[in-house]
KOLFI-845012 format. One record per atom (N, C-alpha, C): x, y, z. Coordinates in steps of 0.001 Angstrom, whole numbers, plus 500000, padded with zeros to 6 digits. Atoms other than C-alpha are relative to their C-alpha. Layout:
BEGIN
XYZ...
This chain:
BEGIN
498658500122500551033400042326243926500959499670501146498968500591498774036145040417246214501099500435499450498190499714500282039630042074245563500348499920501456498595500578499177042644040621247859500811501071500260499172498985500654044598043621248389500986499494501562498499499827499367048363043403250525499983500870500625499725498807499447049562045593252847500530501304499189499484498733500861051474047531250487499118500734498581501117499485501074048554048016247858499091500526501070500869499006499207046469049133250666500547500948500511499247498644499755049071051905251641499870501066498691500333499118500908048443053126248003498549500353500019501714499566500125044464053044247976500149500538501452500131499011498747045126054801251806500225501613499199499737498944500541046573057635249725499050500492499059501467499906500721043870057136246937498729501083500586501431499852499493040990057133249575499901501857500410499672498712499247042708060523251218499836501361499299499757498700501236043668062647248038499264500006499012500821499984501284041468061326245421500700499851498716499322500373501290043105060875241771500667500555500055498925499602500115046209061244241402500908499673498993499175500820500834049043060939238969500841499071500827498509500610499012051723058164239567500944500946500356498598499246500038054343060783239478499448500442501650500718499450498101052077062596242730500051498547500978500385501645499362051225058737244376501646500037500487498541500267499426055178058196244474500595500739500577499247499203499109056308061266245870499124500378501280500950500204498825053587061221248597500788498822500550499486501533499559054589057358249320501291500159500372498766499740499720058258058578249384500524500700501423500365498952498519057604061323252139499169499338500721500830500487499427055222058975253759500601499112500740499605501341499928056998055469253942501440499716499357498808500182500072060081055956252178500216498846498648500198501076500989058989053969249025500780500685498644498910499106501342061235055084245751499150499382498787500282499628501195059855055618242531499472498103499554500051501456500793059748051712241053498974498777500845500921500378499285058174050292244127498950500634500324500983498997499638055465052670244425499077499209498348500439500372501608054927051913240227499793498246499758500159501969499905055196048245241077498389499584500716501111499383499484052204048744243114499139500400499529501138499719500504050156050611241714499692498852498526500151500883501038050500048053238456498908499085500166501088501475499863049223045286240584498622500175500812501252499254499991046289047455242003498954500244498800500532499740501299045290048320238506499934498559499271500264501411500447045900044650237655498630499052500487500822500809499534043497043366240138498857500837500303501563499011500273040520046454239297500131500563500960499840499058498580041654048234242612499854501330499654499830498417500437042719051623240666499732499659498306500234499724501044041556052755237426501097501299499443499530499511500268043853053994235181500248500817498606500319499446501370043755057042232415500859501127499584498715499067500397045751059158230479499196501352499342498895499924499389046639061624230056500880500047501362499057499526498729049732061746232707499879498733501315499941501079499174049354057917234065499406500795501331500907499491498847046178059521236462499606498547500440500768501464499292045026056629239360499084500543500392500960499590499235042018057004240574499253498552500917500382501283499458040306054270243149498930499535499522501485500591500804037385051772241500499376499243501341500739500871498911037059050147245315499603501516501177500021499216498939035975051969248439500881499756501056499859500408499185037430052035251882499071498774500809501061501127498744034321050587253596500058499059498908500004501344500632034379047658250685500959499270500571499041500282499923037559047266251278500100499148501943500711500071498392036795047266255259499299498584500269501045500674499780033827045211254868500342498228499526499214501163500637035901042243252755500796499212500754499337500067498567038450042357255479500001499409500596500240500146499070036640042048258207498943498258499939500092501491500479034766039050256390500516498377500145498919501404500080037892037007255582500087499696501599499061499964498912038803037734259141499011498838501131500500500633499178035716036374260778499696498557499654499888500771500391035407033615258545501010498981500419499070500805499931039143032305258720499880499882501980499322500211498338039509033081263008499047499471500709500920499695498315035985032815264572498629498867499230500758500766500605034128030088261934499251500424499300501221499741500635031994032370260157498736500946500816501084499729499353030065033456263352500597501582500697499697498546499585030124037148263808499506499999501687499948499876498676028989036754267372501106499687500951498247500185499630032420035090268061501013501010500487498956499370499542033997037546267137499844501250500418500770498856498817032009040341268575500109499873501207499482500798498350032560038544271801501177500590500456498326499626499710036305038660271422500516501304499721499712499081500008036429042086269899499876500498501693500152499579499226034983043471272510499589499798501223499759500793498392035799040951275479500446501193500656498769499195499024037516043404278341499894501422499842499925498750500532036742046517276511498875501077501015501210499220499545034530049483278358499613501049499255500465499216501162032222051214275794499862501417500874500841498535499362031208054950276645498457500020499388501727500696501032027228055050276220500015500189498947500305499764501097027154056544273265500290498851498900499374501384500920029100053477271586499010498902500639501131501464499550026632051238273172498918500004499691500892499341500761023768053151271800500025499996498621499795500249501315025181053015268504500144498669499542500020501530500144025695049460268915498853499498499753501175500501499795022222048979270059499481500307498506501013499956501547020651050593266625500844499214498678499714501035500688022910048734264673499421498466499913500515501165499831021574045701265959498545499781499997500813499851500509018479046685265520499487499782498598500074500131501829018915047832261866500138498323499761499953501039500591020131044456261329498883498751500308501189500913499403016767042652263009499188499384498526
């Protein structure tokens, strides 16, 4: 499943992923104390989340709950990202991630069985 999600629909599925189902009425006053989002933009939001299968939505008491994951969400992402910047070739941008960078072993170890797994 490929959902597109915005910065500001992914500030609601951040809250989603965190708290788990929530009503809108909870979602907006979180988002309010969070970011400073008021009541209509919060509901604007979640609409077009629920429009595009992001949040599932049931009553009673307009409850959201999330239908995507983080790591989907993550994994989609990081897709578009290597696709549109680096041609498609994850070694690209493995390169450039982590041009300049100094791992501690353990992250290099975890690297290594990743790259494994993926043999």
């Amino acid at each position: 499943m490929s959902i597109r999600l915005f910065d500001s629909e992914l500030k609601v599925m951040e809250v989603l992923w965190r708290q788990g189902e929530l009503s809108a009425g909870q979602l907006s006053k979180i988002l309010l104390q969070e970011i400073g989002w008021n009541r209509n933009t919060t509901y604007t939001v979640i609409k077009k989340c629920i429009d595009k299968g992001a949040i599932r939505r049931s009553e009673p008491g307009f409850r959201c709950s999330p239908l995507i994951t983080r790591a989907e969400v993550q994994r989609q992402q990081t897709d578009e990202l290597i696709e549109r910047m680096f041609d498609g070739s994850a070694e690209l941008f493995l390169s450039s991630f982590l041009g300049g960078k100094s791992l501690k072993k353990e992250e290099i170890e975890r690297l290594h069985k990743l790259v494994d797994e993926l043999k």
